[in-house]
N, C-alpha and C positions, 0 to 999 in steps of 0.2 A: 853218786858222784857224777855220774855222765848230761844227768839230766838239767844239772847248774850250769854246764856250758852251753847248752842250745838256749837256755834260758837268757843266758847273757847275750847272746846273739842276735834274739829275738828283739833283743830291748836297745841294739845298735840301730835295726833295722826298723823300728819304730823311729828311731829318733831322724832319722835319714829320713824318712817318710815327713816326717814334719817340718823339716826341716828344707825340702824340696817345696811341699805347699807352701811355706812362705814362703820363696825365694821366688816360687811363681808368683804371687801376690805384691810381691815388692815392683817384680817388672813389670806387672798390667799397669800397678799406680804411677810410678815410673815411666811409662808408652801415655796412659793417658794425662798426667802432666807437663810432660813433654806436647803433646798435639793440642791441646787448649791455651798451653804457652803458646805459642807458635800461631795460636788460632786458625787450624787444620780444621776448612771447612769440611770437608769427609769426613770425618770423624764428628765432627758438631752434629750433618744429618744424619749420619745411621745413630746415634744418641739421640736426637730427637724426634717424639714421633708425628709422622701423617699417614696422610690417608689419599688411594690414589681418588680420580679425579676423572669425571667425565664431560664436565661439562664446568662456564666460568663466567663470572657474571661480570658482562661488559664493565664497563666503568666510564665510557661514552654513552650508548646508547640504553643503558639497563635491560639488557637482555640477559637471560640464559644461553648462552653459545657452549656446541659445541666444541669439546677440547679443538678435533680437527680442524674446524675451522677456524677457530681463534688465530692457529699458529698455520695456516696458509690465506687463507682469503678475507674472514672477517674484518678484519682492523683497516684492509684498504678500502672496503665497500660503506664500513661504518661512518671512516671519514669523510667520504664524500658525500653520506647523506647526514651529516651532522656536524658541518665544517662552525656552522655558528656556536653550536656547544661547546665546542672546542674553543673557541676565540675568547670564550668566558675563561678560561686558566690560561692566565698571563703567560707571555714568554719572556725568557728570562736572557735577554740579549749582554746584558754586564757581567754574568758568570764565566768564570775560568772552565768551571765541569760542564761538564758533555757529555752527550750520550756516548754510553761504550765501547756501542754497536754500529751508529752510522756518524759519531761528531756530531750531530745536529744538536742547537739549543735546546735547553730541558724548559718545560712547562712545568711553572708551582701548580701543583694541581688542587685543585677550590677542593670543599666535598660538596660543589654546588652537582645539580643530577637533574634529568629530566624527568625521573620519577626517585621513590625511594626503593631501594632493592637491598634483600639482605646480601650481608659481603664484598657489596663494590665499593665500602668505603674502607677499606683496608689495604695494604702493599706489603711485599715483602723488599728489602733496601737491594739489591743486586752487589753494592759494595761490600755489605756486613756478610752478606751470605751467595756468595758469587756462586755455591754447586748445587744451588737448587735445584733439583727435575720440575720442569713448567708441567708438568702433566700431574704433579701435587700436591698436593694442600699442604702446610708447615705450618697449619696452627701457631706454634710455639715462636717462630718469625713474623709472623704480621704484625703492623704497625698500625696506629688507628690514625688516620687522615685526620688534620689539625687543622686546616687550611693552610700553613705555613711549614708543613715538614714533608712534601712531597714535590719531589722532582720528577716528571717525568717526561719520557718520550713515546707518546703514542703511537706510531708507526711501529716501533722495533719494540715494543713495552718492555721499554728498559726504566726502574724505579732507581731513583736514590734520595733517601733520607737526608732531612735537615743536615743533622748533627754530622755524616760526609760531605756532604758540600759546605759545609763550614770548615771544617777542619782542611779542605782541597784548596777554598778560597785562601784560609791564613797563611798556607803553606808556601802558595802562590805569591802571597801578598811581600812576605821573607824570602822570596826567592829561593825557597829549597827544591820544589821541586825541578 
């Protein structure tokens, strides 16, 4: 007789157990439906993977550069020894969007290049995916240069995609923003 009560007992404490795994289950899906509504880029990169990064392949001069340099001295030395490469990717003085980082006008960027290098014809948008670590590769974010869906500002390499500056222009255009 005593042994039909722990029995029962046991078979509460099962059910509690399962009943706990979902309830956990329901609020992971729940947290992450919530953060993809909301399009929570933190949440977008640790769900996406890459891979760190040492070095980046210009997209002015086709060079392999150092991470470090890229992001202190590169891109001011590049410029000035490749100020004509650069006059080949129109600027775009009629746009409303802007770089994010210094207002300057954005460059359509060509995928014209003064040689061919793997990687330098790719961006990631800064709009779509504003928490990227520049020290990363996101694979899973790059975009493949079209001649007409890259915005950019070579100084501050700030990227943004066609289909954002379209939708900034229309916004603009309706006076909402």
């Amino acid at each position: 007789g005593g042994g039909s009560g722990n029995g029962g007992d046991d078979g509460g404490m099962g059910l509690l157990i399962i009943l706990g795994i979902c309830f956990c289950f329901v609020v992971v899906f729940v947290f992450v439906c919530y953060c993809l509504k909301q399009n929570d880029e933190s949440i977008t990169c640790i769900l996406s993977s890459y891979e760190s990064i040492t070095w980046i392949p210009c997209y002015l001069c086709c060079e392999k550069i150092p991470i470090s340099s890229w992001h202190s001295s590169h891109r001011a030395s590049c410029l000035g020894r490749h100020k004509a490469v650069l006059m080949r990717h129109p600027l775009e003085h009629k746009l409303v969007t802007r770089c994010g980082k210094c207002s300057g006008f954005l460059r359509r960027w060509t995928s014209y290049r003064i040689k061919r290098m793997e990687g330098n014809n790719t961006f990631i948008c800064e709009v779509c995916h504003p928490a990227t670590d520049p020290c990363k590769r996101y694979s899973d974010f790059e975009v493949i240069n079209t001649d007409i869906n890259r915005f950019n500002c070579f100084t501050c390499d700030y990227d943004v995609c066609g289909k954002c500056v379209h939708k900034n222009e229309e916004r603009k255009a309706w006076n909402i923003i």
